[in-house]
N, C-alpha and C positions, 0 to 999 in steps of 0.2 A: 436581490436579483434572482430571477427565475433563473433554470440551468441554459437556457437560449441565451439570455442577457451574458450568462456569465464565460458562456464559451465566447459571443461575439465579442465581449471586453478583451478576452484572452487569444483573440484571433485562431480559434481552434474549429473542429467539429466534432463533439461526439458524442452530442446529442443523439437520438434514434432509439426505434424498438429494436427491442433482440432481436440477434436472426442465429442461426449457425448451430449446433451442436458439435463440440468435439468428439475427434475419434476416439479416444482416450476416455473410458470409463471412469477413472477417478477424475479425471478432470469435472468441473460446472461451466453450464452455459454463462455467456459472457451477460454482464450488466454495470452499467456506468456507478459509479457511487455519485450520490447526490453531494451538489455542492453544500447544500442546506446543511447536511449531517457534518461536512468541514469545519463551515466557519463556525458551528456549536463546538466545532470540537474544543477550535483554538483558542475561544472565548475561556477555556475552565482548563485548558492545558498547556504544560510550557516542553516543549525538545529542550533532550539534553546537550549539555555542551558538544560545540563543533559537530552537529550533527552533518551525516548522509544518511540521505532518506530512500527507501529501498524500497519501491510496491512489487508486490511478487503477485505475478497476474494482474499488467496493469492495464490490458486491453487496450483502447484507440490511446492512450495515454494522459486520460485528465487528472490524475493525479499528480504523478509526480508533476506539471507542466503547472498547477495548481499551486502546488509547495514551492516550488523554483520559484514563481512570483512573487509570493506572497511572504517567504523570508529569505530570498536569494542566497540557497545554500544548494551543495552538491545534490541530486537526483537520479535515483537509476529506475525503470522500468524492465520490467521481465515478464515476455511476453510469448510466449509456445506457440500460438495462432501467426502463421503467417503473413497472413490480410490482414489482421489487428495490427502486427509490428509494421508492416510499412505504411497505414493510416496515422498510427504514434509517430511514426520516422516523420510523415508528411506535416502533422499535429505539431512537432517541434520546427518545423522548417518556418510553418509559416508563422509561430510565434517568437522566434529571431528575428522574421524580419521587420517586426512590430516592438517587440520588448524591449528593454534591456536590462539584464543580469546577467554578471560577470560569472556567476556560478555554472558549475557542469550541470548538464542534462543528455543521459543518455539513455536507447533504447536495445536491451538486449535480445535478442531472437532465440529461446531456447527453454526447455522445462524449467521448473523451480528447483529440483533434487538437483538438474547440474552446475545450477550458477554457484561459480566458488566463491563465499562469503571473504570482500576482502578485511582490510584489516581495520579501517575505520567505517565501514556501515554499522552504525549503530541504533538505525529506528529501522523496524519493518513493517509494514502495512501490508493489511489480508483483507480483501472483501469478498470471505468464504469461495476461495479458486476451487479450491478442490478437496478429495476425501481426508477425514483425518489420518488414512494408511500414507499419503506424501507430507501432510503437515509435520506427520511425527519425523520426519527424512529430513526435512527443512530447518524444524526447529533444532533435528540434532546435530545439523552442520551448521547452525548459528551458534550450539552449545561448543563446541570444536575450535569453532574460531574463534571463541571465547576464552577458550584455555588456552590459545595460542598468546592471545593479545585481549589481556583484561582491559575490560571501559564499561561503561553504563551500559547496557542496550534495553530501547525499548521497543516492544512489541501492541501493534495497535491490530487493535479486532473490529469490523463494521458488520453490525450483525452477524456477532459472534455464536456459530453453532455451539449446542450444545456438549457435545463430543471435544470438540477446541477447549474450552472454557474446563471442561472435565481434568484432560491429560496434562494442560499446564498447570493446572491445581497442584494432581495427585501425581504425575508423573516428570517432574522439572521444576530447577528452582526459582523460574518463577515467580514474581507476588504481585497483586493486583494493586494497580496504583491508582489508578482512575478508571470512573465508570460517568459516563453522560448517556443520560437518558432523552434520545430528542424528542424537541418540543411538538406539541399536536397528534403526536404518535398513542393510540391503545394497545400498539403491538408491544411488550417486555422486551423483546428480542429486538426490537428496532433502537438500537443504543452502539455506543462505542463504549470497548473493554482496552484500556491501557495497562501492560504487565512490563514490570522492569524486571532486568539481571544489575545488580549493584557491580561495581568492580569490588572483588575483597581486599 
C-alpha cells in the first residue's frame, strides 16, 4: 500500500506536503515517516518485551496510531506543534471509531526535553525532530529513568543524522542492534538505526 491506501485502511489523514516552520530553532520542519520504511522495519525487527512505544515529535500522529494497530500495544505521541496535536488528537478519534485495540493511544501536547520519561516507555522513535543540542536533553532523561527503573530500552532512528548516530556511539551506553537499509533507496542515510540500553 501506497501511504494514501494506508492512512485510508487506518482511517487517518496525514498524508500532505510540508507546510509550517517552527518557531523554535532547534526544532525541524515537520514530515510524515513513510509507511514503507515501517513495515521494512518490522519485517527484520522484534520490540522488546511489554513494550510502550514513544514517538517524540510525532506530528499529525501516523506513527504511533501505525504501532497501536499493527501490534496492539500502549502508544504515546509527543507533539510541541499545536495544530499537529489536535490533527493527531483528531487522527486517533477517528481511528477508535473504525479500529479496535484495547491498547492506549495517547497524544501529548508539549516539547521533548519536558515530557517526563515514565517508567515502562521503553522504545523511542525519532524521525530527526530536532538538533542534536535537545536530542542530547532527551536521551539523557531516558538515561535517568533508566537508573530509576532498569528494562531493555530501545531507541529507533529514521534517517538517522549523522551527529545522532555519533553521540550515541561515543557519548552513551548505547549499542547498535539493528540497521535496515531500505529497499530502492541510493540515499546511505535513508535507513533505520535501532540502539538498545540492556537492563544490567
Amino acid at each position: 500500500m501506497n501511504d494514501q491506501q494506508f492512512d485510508k485502511y487506518l482511517h487517518i489523514n496525514t498524508v500532505g506536503d510540508q507546510y509550517g516552520f517552527p518557531k523554535l530553532a532547534h526544532y525541524h520542519r515537520y514530515e510524515p515517516t513513510p509507511y514503507t520504511g515501517l513495515d521494512q522495519l518490522f519485517q527484520q525487527y522484534e520490540l522488546p518485551k511489554n513494550p510502550v512505544f514513544i514517538d517524540i515529535g510525532c506530528g499529525k500522529g501516523r506513527v504511533p496510531i501505525y504501532i497501536n494497530d499493527k501490534f496492539h500495544i500502549p502508544t504515546v505521541g509527543i507533539e510541541m506543534d499545536a495544530g499537529f496535536y489536535a490533527e493527531a488528537e483528531q487522527n486517533k478519534d477517528c481511528y477508535r471509531q473504525k479500529k479496535s485495540s484495547r491498547a492506549s493511544i495517547s497524544f501529548i501536547h508539549s516539547i521533548a526535553e519536558a515530557y517526563t520519561i515514565k517508567a515502562k516507555d521503553n522504545v523511542f522513535f525519532f524521525f530527526n525532530p530536532f538538533s542534536i543540542n535537545i536530542f542530547r536533553t532527551v536521551i539523557h532523561n531516558i538515561w535517568e529513568s533508566y537508573e530509576r527503573n532498569m528494562r531493555e530500552i530501545h531507541i529507533i532512528l529514521y534517517y538517522p543524522p549523522y551527529d545522532y548516530l555519533q553521540f550515541l556511539h561515543q557519548g552513551t551506553p548505547f549499542e547498535l542492534l539493528h540497521e535496515v537499509h531500505l529497499e530502492n533507496e541510493t540515499n546511505v542515510n535513508e535507513r533505520l538505526c535501532v540502539f538498545a540500553l540492556k537492563k544490567a
